[in-house]
C-alpha positions as CSV (number, residue, x, y, z in Angstrom):
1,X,0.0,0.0,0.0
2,X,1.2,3.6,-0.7
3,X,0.3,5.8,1.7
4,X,-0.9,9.8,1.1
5,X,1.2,12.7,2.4
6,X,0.5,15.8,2.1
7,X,3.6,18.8,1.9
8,X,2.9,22.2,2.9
9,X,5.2,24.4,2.3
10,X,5.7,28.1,0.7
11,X,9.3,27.6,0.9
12,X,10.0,25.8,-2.7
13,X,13.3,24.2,-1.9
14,X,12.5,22.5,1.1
15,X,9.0,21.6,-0.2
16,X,10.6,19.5,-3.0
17,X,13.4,18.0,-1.2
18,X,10.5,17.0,1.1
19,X,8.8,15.6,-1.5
20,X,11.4,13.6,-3.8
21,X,12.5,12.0,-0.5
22,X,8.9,11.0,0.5
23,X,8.6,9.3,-3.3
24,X,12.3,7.8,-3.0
25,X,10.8,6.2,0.2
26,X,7.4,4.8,-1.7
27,X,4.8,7.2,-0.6
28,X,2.4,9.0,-2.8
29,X,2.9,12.6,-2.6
30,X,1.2,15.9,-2.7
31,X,2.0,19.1,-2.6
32,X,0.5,22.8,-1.6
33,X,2.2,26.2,-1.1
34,X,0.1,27.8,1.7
35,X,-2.1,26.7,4.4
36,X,-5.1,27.7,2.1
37,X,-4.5,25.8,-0.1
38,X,-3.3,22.8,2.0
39,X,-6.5,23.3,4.1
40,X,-8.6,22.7,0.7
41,X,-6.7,19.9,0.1
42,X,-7.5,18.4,3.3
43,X,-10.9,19.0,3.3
44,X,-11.5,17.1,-0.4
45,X,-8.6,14.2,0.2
46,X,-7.5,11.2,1.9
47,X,-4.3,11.4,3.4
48,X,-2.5,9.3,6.1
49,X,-0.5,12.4,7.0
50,X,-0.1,16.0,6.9
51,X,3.5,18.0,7.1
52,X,2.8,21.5,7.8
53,X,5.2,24.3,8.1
54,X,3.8,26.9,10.2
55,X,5.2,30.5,9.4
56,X,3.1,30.6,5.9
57,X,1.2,33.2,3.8
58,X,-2.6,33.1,3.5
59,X,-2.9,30.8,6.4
60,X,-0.5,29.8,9.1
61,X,0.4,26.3,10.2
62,X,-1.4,26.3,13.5
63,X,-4.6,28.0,12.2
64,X,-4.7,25.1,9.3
65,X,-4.8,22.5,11.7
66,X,-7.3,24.0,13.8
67,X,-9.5,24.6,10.9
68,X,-9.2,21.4,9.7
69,X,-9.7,19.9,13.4
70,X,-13.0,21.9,13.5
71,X,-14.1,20.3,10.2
72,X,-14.2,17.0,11.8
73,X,-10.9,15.6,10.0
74,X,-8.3,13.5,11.8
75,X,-5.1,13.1,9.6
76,X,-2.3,12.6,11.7
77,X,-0.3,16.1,11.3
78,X,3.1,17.0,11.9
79,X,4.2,20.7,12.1
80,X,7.4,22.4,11.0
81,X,8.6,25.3,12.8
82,X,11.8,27.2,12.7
83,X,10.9,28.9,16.0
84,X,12.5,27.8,19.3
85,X,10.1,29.0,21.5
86,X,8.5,26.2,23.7
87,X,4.8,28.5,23.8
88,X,4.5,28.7,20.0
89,X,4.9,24.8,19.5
90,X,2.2,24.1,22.5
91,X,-0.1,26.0,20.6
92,X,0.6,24.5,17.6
93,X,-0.1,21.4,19.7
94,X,-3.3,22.5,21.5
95,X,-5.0,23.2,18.1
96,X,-4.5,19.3,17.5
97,X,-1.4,19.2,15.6
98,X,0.3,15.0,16.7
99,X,4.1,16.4,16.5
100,X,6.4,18.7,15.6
101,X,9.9,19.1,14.1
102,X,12.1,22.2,14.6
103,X,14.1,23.7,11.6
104,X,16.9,22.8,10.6
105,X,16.2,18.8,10.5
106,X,17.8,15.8,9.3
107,X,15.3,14.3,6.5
108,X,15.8,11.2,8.4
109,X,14.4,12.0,11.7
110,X,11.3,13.8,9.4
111,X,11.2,9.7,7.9
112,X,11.2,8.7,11.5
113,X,8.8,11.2,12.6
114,X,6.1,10.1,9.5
115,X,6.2,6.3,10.1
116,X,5.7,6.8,13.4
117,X,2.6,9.1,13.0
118,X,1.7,6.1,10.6
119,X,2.2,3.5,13.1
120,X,0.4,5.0,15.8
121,X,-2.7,5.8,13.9
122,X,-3.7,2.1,12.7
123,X,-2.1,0.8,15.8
124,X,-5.3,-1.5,17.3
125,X,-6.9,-0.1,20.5
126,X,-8.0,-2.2,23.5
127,X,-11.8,-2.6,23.6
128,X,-12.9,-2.0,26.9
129,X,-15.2,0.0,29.3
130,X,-13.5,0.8,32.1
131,X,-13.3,4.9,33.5
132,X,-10.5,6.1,35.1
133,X,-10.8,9.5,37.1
134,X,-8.6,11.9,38.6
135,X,-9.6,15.3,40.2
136,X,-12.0,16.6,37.9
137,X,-10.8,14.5,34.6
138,X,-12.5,11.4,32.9
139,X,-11.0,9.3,31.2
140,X,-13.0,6.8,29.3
141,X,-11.4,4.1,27.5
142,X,-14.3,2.6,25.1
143,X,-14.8,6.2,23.5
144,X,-11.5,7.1,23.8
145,X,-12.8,10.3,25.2
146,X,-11.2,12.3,28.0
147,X,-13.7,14.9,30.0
148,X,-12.4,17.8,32.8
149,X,-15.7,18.9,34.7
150,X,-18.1,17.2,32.7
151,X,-16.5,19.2,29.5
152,X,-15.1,17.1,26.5
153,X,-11.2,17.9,26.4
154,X,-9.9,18.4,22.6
155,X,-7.1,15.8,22.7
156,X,-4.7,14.7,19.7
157,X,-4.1,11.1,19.3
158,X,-1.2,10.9,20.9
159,X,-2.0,13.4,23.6
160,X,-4.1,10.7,24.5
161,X,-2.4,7.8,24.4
162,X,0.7,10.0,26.5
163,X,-2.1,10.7,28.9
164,X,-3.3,6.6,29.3
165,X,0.2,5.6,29.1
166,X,1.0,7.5,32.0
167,X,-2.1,6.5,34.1
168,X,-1.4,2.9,33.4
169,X,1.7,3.3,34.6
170,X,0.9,5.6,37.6
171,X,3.7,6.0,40.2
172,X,6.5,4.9,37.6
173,X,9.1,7.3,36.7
174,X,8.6,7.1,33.1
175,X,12.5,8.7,31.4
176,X,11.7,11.1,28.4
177,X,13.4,7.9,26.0
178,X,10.7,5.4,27.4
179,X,8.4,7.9,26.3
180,X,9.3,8.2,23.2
181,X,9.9,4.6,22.6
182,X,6.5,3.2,23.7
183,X,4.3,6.6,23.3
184,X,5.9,8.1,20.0
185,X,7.5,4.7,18.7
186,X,10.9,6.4,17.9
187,X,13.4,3.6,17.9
188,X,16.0,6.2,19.5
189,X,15.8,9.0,22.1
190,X,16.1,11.9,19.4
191,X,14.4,15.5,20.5
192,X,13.7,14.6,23.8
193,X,12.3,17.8,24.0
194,X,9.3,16.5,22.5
195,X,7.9,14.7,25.6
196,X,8.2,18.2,27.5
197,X,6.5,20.1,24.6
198,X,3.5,17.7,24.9
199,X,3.9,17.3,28.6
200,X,3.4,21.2,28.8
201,X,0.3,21.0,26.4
202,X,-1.2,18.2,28.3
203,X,-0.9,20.1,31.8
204,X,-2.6,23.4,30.5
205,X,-5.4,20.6,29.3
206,X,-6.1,18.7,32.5
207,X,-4.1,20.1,35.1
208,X,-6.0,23.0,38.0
209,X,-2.7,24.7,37.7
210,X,-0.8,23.7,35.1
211,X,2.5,25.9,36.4
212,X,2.3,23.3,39.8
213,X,1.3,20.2,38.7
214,X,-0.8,17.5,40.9
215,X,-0.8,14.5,38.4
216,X,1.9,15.3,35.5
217,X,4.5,15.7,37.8
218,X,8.4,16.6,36.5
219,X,10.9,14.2,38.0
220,X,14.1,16.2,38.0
221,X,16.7,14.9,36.0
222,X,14.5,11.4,35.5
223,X,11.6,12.2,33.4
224,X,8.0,12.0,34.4
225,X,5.4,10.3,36.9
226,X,1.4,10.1,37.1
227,X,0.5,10.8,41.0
228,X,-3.4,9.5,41.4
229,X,-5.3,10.8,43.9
């Protein structure tokens, strides 16, 4: 099977190179040069996954994912983002992007980066209908669905299966390459950076105060630990 990806890009050179290493590796590619018109292209086709830049004309990275998000459409997305700034790539994050990759990259870490968005969206979930609850959150684990207060949190894919992973393994101290082993399915500890990126998101999610944590709690030097009630 060849799967879908879809490039968007303004920058020309990198969207190509993008592209002619996607092909070289079997997938079927397409291409768009702004968010509006990756958005379109979204919106009409069937892709396994998005790559996004997010400093574009017409329509920036983070907005395109949260407009598609609001249409209803799920393709796994990975940003680009030349910026450093941890805030920028949360919000990227909390408008439902899956991942992110700061500029400059190595094409093979991108590779990495797409099978594992690939792997982790037909991986099989359990079938089951047991809740879990701490404070005010719900999770519930035959919709897949997490609640705060009786709300319905917006959660990526892998937001939530960061969030179960840690709650089935409550009182562990989980190391950021553990994390991105069983969570991201990175056969290497590259960008641990990553897990706090999402880590932050997760915390301004579901946490009462997301500078203090209660549940998603920073071990120094270690990684991180779910604390239950």
């Amino acid at each position: 099977m060849n799967f879908k990806v879809l490039v968007v890009e303004d920058e020309t050179t990198l969207r190509v190179t993008i592209r002619d290493r996607l092909v070289a590796e079997g997938y079927e590619v397409s291409l768009a040069a702004d968010g509006n018109q990756g958005f379109e292209l979204l919106r009409t086709g069937q892709f396994d996954v998005a790559i996004s830049d997010i400093m574009m004309p017409g329509r920036s990275g983070t907005d395109l994912v949260r407009d598609v998000r609001a249409q209803g459409i799920q393709t796994p997305i990975l940003l680009l983002t030349a910026k450093r700034d941890v805030v920028d790539k949360v919000i990227g994050l909390k408008m439902g992007a899956d991942d992110y990759l700061t500029k400059p990259f190595e094409m093979v870490e991108l590779m990495a980066r797409v099978e594992a968005l690939l792997r982790r969206a037909r991986a099989p979930q359990a079938k089951t209908t047991r809740h879990y609850c701490f404070g005010d959150v719900v999770i519930d684990y035959a919709s897949g669905l997490v609640s705060r207060d009786g709300e319905t949190v917006a959660m990526t894919p892998l937001d939530y299966r960061l969030l179960t992973y840690l709650v089935e393994h409550r009182g562990e101290v989980l190391s950021r390459d553990r994390l991105l082993d069983e969570v991201w399915g990175y056969d290497t500890g590259l960008m641990t950076r990553t897990v706090d990126v999402h880590m932050v998101s997760l915390r301004q999610k579901l946490e009462p105060v997301p500078e203090n944590p209660r549940y998603l709690v920073t071990v120094h030097r270690r990684g991180y630990r779910f604390v239950p009630d």
